[in-house]
Backbone as a chain_set.jsonl record, in Angstrom:
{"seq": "XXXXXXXXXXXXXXXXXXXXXXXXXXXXXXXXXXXXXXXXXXXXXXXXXXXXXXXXXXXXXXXXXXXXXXXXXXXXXXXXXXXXXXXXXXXXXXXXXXXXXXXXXXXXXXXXXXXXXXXXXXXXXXXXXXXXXXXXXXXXXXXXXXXXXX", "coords": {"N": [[-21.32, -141.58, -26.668], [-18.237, -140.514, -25.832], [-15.045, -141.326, -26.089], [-12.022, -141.159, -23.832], [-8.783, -140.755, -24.412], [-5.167, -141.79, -23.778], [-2.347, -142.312, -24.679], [-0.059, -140.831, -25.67], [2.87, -138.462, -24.939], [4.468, -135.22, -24.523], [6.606, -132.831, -25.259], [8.239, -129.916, -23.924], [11.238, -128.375, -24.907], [13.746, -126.096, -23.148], [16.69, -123.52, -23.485], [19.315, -121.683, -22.808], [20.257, -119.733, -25.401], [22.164, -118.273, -26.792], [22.673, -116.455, -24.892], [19.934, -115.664, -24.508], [16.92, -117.076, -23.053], [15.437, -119.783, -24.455], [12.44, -122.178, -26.467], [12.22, -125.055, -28.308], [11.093, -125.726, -31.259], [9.553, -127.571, -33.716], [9.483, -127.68, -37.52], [6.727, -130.54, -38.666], [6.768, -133.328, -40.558], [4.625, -134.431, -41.697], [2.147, -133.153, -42.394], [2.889, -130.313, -41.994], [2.935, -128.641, -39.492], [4.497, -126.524, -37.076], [5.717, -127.619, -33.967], [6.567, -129.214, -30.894], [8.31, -132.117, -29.379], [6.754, -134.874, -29.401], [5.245, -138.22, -29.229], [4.656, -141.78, -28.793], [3.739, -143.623, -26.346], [5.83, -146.569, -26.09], [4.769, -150.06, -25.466], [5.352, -151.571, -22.157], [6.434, -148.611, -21.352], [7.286, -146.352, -19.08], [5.854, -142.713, -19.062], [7.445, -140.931, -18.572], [10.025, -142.236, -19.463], [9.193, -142.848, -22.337], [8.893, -140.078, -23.24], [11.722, -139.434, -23.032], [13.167, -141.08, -24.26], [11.87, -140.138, -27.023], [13.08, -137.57, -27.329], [15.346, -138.051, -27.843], [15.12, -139.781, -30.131], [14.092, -137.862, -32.305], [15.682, -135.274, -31.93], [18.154, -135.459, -31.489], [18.61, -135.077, -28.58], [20.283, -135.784, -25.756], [18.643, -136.011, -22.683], [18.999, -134.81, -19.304], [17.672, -132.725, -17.641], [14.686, -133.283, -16.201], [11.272, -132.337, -16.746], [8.149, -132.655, -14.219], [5.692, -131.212, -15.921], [3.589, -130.437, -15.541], [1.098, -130.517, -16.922], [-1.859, -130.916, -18.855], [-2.143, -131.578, -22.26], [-4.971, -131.507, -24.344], [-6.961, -132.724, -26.764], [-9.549, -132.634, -29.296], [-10.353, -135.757, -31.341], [-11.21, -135.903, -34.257], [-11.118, -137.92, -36.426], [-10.883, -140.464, -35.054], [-12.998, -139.775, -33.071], [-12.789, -139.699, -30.327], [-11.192, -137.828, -27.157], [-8.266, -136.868, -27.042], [-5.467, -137.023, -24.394], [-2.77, -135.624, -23.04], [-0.156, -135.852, -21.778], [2.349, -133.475, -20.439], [5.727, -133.026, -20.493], [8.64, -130.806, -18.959], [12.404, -130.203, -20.408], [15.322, -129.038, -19.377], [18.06, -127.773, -21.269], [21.382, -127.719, -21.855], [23.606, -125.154, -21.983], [23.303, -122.935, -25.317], [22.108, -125.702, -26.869], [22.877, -128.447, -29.102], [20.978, -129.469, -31.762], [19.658, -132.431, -33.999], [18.119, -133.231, -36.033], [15.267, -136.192, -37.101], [13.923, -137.63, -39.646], [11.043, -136.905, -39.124], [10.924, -134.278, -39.472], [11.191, -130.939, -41.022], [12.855, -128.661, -40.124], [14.136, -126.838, -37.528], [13.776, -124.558, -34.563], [14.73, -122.328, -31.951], [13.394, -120.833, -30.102], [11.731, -117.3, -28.84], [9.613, -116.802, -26.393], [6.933, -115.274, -27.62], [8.077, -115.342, -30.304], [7.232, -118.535, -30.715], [4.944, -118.441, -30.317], [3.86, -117.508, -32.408], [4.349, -119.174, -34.503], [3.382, -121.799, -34.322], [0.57, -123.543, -35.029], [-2.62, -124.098, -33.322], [-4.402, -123.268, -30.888], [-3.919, -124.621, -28.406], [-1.717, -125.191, -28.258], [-0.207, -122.572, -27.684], [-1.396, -121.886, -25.569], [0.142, -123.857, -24.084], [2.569, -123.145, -24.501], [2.273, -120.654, -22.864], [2.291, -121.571, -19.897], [4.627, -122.874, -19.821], [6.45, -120.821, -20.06], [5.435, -119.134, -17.987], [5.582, -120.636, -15.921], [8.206, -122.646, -15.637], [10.502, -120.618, -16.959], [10.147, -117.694, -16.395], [9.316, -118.407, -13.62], [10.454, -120.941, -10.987], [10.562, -124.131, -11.256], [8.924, -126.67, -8.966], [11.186, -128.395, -6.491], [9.503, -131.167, -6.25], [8.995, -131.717, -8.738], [10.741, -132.493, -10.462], [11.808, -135.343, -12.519], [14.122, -137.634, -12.093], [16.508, -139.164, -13.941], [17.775, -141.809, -15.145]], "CA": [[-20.225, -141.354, -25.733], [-16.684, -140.149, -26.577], [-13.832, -141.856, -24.852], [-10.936, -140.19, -23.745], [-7.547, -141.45, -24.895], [-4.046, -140.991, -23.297], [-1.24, -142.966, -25.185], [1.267, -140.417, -26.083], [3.728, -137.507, -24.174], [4.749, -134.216, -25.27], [7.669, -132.438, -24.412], [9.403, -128.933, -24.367], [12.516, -127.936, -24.496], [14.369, -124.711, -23.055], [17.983, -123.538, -23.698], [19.765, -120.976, -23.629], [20.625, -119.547, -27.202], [23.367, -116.554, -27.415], [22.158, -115.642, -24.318], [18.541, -115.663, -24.116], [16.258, -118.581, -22.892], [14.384, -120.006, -25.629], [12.101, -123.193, -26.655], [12.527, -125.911, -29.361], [10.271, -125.855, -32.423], [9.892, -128.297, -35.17], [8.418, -127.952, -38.382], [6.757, -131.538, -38.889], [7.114, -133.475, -42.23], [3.103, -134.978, -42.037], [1.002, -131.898, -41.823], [3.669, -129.284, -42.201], [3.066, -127.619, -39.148], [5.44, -126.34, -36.416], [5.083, -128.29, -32.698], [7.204, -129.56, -29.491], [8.27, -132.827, -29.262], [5.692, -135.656, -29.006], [5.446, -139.412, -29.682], [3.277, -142.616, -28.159], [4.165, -145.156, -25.235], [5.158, -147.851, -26.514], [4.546, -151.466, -24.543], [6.366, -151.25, -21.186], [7.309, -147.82, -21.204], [6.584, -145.204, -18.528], [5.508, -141.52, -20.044], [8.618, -140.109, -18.616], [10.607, -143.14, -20.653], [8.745, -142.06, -23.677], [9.484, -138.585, -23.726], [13.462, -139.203, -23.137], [13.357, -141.626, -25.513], [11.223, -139.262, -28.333], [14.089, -136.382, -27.723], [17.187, -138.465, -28.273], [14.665, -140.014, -31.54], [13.848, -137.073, -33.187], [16.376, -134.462, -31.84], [19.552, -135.926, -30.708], [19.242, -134.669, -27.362], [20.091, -136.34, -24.131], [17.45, -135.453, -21.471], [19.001, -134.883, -18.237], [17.352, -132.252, -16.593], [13.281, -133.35, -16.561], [10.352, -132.208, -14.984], [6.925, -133.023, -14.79], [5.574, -129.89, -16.569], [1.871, -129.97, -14.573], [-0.043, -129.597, -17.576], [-2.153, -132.032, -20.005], [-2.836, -130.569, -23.405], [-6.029, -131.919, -24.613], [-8.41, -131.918, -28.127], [-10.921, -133.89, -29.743], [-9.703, -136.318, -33.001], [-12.859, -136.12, -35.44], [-10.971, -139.312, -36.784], [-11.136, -141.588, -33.802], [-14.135, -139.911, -32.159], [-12.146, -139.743, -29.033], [-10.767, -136.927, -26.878], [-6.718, -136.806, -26.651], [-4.684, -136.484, -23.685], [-1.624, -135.897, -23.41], [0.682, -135.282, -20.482], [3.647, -132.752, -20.787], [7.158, -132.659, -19.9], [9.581, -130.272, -19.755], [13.366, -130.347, -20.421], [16.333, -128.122, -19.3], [19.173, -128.462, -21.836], [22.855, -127.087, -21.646], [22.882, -123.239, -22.965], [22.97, -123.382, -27.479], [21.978, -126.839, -26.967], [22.38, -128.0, -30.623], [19.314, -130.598, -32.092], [20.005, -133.222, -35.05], [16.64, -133.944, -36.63], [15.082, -137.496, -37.486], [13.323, -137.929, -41.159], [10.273, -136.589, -39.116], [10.938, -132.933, -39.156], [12.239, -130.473, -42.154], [13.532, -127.642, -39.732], [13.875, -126.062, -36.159], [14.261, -123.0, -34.535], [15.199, -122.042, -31.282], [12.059, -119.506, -29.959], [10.967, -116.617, -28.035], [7.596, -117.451, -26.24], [6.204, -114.033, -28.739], [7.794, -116.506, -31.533], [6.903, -119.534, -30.516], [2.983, -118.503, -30.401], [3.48, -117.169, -33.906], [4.099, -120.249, -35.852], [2.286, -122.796, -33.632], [-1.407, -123.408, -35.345], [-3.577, -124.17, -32.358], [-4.556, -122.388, -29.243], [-3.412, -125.265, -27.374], [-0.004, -124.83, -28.164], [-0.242, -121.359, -27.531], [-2.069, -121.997, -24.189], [0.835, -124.986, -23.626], [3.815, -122.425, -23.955], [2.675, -119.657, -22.505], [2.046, -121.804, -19.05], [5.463, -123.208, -19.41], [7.202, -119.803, -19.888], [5.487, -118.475, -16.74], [6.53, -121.495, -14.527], [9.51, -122.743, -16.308], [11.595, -119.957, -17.559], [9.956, -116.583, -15.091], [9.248, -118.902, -12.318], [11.526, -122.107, -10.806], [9.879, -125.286, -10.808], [9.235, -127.2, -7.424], [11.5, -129.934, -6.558], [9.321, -132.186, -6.795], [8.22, -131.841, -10.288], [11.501, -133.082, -10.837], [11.884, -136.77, -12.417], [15.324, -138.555, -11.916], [16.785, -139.84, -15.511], [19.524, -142.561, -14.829]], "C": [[-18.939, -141.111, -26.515], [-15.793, -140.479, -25.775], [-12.987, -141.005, -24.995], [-9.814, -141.399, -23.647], [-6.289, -140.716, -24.496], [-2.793, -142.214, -23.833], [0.132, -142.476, -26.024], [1.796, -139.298, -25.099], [3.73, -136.829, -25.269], [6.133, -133.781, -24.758], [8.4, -130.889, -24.702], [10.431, -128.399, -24.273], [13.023, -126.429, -24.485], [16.219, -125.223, -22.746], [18.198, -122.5, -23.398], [20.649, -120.664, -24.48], [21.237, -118.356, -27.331], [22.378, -115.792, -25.56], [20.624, -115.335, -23.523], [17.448, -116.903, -23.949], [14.906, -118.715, -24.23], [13.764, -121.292, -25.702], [12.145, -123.923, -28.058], [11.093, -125.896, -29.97], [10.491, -126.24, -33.295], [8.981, -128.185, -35.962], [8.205, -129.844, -38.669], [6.577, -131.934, -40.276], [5.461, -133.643, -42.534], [2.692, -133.93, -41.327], [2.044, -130.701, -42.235], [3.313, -128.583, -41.192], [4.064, -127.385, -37.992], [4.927, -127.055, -34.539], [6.365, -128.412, -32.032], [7.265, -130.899, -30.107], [7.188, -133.607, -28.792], [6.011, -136.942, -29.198], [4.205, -140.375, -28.616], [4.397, -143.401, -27.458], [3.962, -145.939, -25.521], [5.677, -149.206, -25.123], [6.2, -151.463, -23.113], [6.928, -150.364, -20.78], [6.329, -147.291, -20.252], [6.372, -143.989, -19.386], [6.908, -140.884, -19.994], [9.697, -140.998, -19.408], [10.583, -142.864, -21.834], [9.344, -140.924, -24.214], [10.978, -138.584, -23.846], [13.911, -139.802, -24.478], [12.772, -140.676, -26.914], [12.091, -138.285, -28.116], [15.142, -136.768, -28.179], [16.414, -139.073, -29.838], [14.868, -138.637, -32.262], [14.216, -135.7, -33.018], [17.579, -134.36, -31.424], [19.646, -135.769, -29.244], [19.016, -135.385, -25.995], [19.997, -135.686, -22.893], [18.61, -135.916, -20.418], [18.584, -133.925, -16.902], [15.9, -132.652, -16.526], [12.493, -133.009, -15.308], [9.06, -132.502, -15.579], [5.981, -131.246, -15.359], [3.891, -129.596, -15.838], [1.325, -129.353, -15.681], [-0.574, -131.031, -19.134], [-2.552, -131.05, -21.086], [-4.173, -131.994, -23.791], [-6.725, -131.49, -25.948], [-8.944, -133.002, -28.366], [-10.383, -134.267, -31.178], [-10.738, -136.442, -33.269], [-11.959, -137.815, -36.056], [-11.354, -140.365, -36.082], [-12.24, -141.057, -33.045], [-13.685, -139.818, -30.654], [-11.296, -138.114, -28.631], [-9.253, -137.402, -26.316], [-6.275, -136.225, -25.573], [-3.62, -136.508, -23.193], [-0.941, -135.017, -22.048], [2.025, -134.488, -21.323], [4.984, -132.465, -19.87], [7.745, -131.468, -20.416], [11.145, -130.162, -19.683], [14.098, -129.108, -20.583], [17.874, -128.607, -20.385], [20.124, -127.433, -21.784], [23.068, -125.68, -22.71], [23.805, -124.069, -24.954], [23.035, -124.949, -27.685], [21.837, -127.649, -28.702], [21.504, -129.401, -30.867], [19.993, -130.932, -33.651], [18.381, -133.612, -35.354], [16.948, -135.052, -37.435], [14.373, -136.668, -38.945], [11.693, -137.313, -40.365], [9.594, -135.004, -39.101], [11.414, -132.324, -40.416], [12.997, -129.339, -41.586], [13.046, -127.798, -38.293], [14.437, -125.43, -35.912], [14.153, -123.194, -32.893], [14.035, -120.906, -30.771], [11.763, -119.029, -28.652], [9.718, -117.333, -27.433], [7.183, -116.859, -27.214], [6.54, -115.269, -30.325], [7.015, -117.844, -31.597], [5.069, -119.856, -30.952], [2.838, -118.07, -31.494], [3.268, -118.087, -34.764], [3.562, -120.957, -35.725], [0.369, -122.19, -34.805], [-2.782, -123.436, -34.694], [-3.001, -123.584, -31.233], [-3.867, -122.998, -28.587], [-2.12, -125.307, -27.587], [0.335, -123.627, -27.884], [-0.07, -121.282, -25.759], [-0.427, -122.709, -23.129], [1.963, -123.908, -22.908], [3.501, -121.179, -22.934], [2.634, -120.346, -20.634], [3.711, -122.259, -18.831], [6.758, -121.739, -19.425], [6.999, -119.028, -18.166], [5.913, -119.76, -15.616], [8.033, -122.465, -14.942], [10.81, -122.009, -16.335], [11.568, -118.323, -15.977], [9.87, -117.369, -13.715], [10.419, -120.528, -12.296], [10.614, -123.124, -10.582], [10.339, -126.329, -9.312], [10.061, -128.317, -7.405], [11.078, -131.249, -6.712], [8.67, -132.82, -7.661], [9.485, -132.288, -10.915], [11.843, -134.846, -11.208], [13.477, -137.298, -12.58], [15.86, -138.895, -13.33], [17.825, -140.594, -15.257], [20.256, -142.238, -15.646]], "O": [[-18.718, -141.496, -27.663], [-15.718, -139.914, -24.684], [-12.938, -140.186, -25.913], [-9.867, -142.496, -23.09], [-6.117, -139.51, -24.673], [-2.492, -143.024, -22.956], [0.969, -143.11, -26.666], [0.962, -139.152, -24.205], [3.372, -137.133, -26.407], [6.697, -134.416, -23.867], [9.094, -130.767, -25.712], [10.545, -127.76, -23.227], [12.853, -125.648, -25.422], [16.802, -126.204, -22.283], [17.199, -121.819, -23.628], [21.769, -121.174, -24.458], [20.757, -117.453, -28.015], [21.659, -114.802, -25.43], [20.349, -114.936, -22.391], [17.264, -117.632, -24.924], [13.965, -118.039, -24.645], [14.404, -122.029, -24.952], [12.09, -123.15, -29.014], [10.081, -126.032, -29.282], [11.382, -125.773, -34.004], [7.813, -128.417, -35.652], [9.217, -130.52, -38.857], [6.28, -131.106, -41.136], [4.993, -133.057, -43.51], [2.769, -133.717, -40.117], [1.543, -130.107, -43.19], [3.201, -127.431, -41.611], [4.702, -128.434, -37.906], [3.798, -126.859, -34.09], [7.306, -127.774, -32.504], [6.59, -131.136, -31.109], [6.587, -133.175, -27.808], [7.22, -137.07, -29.39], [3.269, -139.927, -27.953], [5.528, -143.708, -27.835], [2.867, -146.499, -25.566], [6.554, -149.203, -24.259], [7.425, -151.389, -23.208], [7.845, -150.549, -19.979], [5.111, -147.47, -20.278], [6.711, -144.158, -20.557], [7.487, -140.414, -20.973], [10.37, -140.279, -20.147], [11.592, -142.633, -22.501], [10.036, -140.762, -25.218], [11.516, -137.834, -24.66], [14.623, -139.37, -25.385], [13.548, -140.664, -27.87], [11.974, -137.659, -29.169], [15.898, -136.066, -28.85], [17.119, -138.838, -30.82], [15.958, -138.441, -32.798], [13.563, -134.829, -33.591], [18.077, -133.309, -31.02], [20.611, -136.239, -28.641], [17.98, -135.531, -25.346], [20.825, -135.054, -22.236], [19.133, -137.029, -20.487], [18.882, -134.085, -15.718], [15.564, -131.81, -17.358], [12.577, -133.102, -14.084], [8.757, -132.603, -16.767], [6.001, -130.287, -14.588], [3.309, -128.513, -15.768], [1.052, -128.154, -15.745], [0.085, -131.681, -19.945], [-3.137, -129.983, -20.906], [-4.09, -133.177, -23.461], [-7.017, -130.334, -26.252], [-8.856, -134.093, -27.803], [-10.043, -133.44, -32.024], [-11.441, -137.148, -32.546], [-12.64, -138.83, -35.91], [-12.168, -141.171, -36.535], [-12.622, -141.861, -32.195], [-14.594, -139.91, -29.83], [-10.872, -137.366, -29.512], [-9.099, -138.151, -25.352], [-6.486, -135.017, -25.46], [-3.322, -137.621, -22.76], [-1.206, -133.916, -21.565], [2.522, -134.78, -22.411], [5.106, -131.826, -18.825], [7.659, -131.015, -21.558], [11.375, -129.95, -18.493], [13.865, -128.263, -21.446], [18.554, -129.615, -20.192], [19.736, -126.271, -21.67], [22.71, -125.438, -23.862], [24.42, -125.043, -25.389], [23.82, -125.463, -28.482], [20.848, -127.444, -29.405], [21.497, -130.291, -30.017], [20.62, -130.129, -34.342], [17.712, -134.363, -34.644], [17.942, -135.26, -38.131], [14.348, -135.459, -39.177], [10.892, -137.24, -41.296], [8.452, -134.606, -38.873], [12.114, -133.092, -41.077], [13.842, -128.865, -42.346], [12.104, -128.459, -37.855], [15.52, -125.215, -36.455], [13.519, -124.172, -32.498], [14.075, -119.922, -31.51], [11.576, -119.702, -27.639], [9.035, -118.224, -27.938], [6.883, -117.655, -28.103], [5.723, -115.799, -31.077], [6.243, -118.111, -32.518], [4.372, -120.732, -31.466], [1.676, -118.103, -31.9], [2.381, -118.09, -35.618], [2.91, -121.311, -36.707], [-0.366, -121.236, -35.06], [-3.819, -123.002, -35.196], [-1.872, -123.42, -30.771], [-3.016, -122.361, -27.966], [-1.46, -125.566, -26.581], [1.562, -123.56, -27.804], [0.818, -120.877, -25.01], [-0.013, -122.324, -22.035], [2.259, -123.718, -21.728], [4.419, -120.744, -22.239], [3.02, -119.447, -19.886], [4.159, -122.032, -17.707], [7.815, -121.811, -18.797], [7.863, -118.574, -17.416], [6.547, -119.563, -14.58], [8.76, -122.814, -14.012], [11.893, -122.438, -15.938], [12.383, -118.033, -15.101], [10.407, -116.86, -12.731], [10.98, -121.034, -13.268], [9.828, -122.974, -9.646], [11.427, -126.616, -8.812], [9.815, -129.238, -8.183], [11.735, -132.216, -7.098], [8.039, -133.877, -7.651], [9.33, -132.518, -12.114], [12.108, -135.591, -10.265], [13.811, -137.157, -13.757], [14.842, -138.681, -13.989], [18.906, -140.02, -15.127], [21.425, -142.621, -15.614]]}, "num_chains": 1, "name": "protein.A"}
């Protein structure tokens, strides 16, 4: 049997940047490769807690527009034997929203969807953005995919 495991959030962020709506991409320091915000729930937190808290960690930015993004990304860890799942948010931030990186990142960029799916390494990040470009950015999300942030 292979359990399925759900103990962290994701999150992406759109801006717009000179103009044009774009999403947040970080290169990460462990692994070197380029991703969205993520992190784990820790003790007492809700997911949407998590995620506000993992953008103001590891990008300075204070979440106040959030929505529930209607979409789990999912893979299989050959380490743990277990299948990952992971709920996704996504965040509206104030146009050239600017980002302060933690010690867990060495860069970020500001991205097209066409970029975005370039530097990403897995499908499922591929898969992730291109679902949040068509209901996100081309389409308006429903009110009540909206979560509250005090």
């Amino acid at each position: 049997m292979i359990p399925i495991c759900c103990h962290a959030v994701a999150g992406v962020a759109l801006s717009n940047i000179d103009g044009q709506i774009k999403m947040l991409l970080m290169n990460r320091v462990k692994g070197g490769f380029w991703c969205h915000v993520a992190g784990t729930v820790e003790a007492g937190e809700t997911g949407w807690q998590t995620i506000v808290r993992e953008f103001g960690e590891e990008t300075g930015i204070k979440v106040a527009e959030l929505y529930n993004g209607q979409y789990l990304e999912q893979f299989y860890d050959a380490a743990t034997n277990t299948v990952m799942v992971v709920p996704v948010f996504v965040i509206y931030c104030p146009p050239n929203q600017t980002v302060t990186l933690n010690d867990e990142h060495t860069e970020y960029r500001w991205c097209t969807l066409a970029e975005a799916k370039a530097l990403v390494s897995f499908p499922g990040q591929q898969a992730l953005y291109d679902h949040v470009w068509h209901h996100f950015v081309q389409g308006h999300p429903s009110a009540l995919m909206r979560i509250h942030v005090p």
